[in-house]
Z-matrix of the N, CA and C atoms (Angstrom, degrees):
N
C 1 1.450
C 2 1.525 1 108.93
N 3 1.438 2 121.20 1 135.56
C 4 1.387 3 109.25 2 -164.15
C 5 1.969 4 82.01 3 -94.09
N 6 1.386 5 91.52 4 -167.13
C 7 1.398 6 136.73 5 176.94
C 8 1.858 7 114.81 6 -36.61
N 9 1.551 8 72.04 7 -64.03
C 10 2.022 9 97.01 8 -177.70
C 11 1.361 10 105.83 9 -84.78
N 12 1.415 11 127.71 10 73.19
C 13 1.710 12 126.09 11 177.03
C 14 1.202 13 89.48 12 -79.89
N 15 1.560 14 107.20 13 132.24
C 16 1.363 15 112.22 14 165.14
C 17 1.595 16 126.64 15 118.05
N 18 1.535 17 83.67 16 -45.26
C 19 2.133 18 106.23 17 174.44
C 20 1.324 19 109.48 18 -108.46
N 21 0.989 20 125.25 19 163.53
C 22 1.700 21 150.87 20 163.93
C 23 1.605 22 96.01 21 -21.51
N 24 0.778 23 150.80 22 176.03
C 25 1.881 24 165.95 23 147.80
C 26 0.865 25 109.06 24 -127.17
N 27 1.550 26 125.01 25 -2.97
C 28 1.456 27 119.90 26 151.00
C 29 1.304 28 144.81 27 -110.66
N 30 1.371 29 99.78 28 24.65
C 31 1.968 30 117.57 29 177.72
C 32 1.420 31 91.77 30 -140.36
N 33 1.468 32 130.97 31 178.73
C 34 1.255 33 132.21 32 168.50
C 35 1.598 34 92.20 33 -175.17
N 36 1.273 35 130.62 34 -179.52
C 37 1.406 36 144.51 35 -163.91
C 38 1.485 37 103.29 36 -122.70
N 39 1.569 38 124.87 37 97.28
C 40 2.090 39 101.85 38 158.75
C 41 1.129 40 116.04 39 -97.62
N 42 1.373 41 116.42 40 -157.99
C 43 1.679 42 133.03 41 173.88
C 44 1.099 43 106.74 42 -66.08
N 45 1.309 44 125.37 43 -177.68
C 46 1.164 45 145.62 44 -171.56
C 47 2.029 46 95.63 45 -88.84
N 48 1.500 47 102.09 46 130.42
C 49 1.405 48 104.11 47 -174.14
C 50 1.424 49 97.95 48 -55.61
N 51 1.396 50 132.88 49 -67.91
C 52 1.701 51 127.37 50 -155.91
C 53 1.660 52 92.47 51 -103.96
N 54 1.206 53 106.26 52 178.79
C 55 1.299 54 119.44 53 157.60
C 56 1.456 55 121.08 54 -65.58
N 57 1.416 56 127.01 55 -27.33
C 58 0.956 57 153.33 56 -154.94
C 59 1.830 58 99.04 57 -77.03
N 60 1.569 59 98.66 58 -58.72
C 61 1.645 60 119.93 59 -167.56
C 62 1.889 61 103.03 60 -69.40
N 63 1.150 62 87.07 61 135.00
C 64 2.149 63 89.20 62 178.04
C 65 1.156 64 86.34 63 -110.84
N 66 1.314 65 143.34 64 -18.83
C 67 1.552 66 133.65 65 -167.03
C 68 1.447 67 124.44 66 -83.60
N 69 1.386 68 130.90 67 116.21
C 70 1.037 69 112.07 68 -175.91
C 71 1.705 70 127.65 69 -79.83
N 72 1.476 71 97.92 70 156.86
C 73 1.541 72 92.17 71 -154.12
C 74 1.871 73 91.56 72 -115.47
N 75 1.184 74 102.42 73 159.58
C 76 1.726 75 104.64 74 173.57
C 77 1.667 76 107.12 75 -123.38
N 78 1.557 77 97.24 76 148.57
C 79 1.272 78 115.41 77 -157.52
C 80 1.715 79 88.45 78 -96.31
N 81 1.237 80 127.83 79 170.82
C 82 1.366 81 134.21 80 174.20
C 83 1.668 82 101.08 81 -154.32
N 84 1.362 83 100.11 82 94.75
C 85 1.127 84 124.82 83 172.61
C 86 1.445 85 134.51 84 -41.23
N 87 1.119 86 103.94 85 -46.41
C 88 1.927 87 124.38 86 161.80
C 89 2.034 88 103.75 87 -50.98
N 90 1.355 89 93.06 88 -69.40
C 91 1.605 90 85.75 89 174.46
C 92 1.584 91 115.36 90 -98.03
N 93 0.831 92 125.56 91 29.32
C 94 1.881 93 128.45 92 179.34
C 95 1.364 94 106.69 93 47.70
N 96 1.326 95 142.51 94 -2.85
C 97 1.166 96 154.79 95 173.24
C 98 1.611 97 111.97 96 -37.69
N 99 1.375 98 137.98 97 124.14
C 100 1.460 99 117.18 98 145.89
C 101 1.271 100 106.23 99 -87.27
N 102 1.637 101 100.68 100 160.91
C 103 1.473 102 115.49 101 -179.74
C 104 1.544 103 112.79 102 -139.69
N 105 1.049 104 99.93 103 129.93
C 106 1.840 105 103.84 104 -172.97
C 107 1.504 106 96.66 105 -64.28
N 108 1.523 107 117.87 106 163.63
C 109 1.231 108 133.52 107 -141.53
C 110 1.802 109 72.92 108 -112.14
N 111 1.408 110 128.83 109 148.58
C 112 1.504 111 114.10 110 155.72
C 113 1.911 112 114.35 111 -91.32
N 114 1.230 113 99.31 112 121.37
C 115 1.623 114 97.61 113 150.75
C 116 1.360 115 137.78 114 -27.32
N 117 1.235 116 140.38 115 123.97
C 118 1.250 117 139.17 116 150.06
C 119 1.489 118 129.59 117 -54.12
N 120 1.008 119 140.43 118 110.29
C 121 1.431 120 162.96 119 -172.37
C 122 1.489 121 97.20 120 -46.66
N 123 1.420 122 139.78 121 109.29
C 124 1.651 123 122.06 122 155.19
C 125 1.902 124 125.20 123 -40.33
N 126 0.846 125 68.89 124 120.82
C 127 2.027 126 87.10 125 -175.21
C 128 1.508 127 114.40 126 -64.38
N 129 1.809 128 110.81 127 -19.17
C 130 1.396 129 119.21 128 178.98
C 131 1.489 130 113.09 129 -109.42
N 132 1.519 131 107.83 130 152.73
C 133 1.200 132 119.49 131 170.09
C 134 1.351 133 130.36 132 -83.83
N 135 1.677 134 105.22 133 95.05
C 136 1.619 135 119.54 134 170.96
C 137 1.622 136 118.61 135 -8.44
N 138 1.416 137 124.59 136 103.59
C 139 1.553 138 143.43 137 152.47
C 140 1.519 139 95.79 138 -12.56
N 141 1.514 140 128.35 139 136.11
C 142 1.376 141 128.23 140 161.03
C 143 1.851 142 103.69 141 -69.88
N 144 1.308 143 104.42 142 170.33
C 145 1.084 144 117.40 143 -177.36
C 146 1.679 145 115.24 144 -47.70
N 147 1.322 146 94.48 145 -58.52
C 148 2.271 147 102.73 146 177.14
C 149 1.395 148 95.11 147 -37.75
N 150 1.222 149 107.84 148 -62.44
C 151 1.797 150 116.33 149 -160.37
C 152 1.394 151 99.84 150 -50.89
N 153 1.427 152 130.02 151 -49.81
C 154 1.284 153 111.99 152 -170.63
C 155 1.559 154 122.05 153 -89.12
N 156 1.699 155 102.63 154 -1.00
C 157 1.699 156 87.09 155 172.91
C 158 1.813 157 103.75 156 -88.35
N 159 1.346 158 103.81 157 -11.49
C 160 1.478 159 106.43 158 154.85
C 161 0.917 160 135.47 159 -42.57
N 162 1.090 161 101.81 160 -44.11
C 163 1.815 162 114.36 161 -168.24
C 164 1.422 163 88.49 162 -88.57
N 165 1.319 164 133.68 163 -73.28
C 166 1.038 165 131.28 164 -150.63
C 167 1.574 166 108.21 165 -50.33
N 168 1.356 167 128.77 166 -42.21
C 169 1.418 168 151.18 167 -168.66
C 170 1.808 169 96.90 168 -59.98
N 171 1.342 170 118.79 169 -42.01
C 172 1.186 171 126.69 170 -151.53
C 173 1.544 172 93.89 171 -91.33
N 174 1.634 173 126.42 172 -36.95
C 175 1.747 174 153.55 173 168.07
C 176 1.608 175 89.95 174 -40.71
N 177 1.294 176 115.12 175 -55.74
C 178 1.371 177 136.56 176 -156.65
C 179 1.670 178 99.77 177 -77.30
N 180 0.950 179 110.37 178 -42.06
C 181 1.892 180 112.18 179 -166.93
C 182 1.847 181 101.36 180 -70.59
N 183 1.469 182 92.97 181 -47.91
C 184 1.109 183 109.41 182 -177.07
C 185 1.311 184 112.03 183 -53.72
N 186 1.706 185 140.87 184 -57.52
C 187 1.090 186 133.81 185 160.21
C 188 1.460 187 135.04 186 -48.16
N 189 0.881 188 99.21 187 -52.62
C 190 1.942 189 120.57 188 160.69
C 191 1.727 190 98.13 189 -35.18
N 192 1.238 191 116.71 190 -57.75
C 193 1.386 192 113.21 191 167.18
C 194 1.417 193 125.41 192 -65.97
N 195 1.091 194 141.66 193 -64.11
C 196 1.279 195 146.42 194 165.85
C 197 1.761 196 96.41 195 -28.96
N 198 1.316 197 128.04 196 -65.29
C 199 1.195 198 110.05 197 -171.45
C 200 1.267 199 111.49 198 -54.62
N 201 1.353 200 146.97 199 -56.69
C 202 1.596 201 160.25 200 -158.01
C 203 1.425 202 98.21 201 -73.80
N 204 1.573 203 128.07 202 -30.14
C 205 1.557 204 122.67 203 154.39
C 206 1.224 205 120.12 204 -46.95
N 207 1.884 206 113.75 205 -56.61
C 208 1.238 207 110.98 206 173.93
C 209 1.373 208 110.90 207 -83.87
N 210 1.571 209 159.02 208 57.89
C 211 0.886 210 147.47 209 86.88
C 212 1.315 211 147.36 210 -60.73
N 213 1.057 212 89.52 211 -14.58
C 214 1.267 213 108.35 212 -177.85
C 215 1.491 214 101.14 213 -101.30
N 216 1.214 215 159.41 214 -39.14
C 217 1.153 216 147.91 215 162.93
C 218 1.661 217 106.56 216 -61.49
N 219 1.163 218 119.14 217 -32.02
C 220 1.766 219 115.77 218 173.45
C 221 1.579 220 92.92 219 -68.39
N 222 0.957 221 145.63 220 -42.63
C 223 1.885 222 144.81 221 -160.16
C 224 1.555 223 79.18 222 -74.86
N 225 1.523 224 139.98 223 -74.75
C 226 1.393 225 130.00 224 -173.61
C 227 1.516 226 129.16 225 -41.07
N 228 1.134 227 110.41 226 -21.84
C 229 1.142 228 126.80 227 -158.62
C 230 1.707 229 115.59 228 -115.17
N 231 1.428 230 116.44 229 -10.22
C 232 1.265 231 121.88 230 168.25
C 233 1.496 232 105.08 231 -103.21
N 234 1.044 233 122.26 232 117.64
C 235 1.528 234 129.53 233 169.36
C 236 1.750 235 130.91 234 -41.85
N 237 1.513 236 107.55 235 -31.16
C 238 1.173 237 109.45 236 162.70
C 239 1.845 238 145.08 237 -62.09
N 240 1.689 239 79.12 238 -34.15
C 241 1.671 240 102.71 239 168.85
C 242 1.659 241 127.34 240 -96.01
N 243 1.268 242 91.36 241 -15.54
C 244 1.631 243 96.89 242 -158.22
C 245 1.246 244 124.24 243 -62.66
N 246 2.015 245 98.11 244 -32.70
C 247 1.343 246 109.64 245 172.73
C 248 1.950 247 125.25 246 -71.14
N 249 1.498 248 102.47 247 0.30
C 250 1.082 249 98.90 248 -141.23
C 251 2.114 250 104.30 249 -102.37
N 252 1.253 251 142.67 250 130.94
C 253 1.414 252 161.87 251 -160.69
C 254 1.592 253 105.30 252 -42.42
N 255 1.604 254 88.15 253 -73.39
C 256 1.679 255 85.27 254 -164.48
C 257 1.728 256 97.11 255 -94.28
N 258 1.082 257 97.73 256 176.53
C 259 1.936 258 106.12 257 -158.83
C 260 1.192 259 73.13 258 -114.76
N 261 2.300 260 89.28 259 143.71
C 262 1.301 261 133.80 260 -171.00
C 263 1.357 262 101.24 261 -96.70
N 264 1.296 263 111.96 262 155.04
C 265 1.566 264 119.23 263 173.44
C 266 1.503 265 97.09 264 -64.82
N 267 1.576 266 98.89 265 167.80
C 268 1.903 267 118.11 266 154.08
C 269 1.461 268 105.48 267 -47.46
N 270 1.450 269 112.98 268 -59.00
C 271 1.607 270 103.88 269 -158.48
C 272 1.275 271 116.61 270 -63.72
N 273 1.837 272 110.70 271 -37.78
C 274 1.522 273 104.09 272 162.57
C 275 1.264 274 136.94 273 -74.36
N 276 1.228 275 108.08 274 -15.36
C 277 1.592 276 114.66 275 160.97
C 278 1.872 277 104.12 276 -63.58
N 279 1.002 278 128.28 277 -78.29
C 280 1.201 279 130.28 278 162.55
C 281 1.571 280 114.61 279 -6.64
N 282 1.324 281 103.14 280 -64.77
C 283 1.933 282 104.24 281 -175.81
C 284 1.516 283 107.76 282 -71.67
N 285 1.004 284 128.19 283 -44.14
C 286 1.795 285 144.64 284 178.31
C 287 1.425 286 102.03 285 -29.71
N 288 1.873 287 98.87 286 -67.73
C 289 1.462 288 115.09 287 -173.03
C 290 2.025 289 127.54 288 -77.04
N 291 1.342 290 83.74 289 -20.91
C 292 1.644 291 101.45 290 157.42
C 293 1.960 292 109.55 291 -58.31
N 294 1.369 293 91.79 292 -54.98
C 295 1.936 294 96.51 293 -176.84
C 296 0.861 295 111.07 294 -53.39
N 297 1.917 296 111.00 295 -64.30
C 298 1.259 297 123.21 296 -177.93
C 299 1.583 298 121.33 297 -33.27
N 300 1.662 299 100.76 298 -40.54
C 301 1.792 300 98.72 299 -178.72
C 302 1.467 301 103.94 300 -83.97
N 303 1.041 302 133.59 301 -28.15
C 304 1.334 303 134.61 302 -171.96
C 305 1.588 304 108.40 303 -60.84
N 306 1.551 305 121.39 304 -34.31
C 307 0.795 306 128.34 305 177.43
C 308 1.635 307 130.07 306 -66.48
């Protein structure tokens, strides 16, 4: 009984030939050959252009937020600023919380 109980003994799965390749490739044992795996075709029809600077714009809002969430919990959370009225830039939030840990 070989190795592969169960599967073919004549295909098997390796690594990626280079470092380069993410795709996995199959070996064919009969002729020692690797053989690239084929891709699957997308089944949907590609967003026109508007739609995707849409999307992308909206990808974009969304991060833009997430960051200014977490600034704002770093400004709460460093003792030097937290108490303080008018709101600090990024960069001084940034240097504040640099001290703060240094400390």
């Amino acid at each position: 009984m070989t190795k592969f109980s169960g599967q073919n003994p004549s295909v098997f799965f390796s690594r990626p030939i280079s470092s380069q390749s993410k795709s996995w490739s199959r070996r064919d044992s009969v002729k020692g050959e690797l053989v690239k795996k084929q891709r699957s075709k997308p089944t949907t029809v590609a967003p026109s252009e508007p739609q995707m600077v849409e999307i992308r714009n909206a990808r974009e809002r969304s991060r833009v937020r997430a960051v200014n969430e977490a600034y704002e919990k770093l400004r709460k959370m460093v003792p030097a600023i937290s108490n303080r009225r008018k709101r600090v830039s990024k960069v001084k939030t940034l240097q504040k919380a640099a001290q703060y840990i240094q400390v």
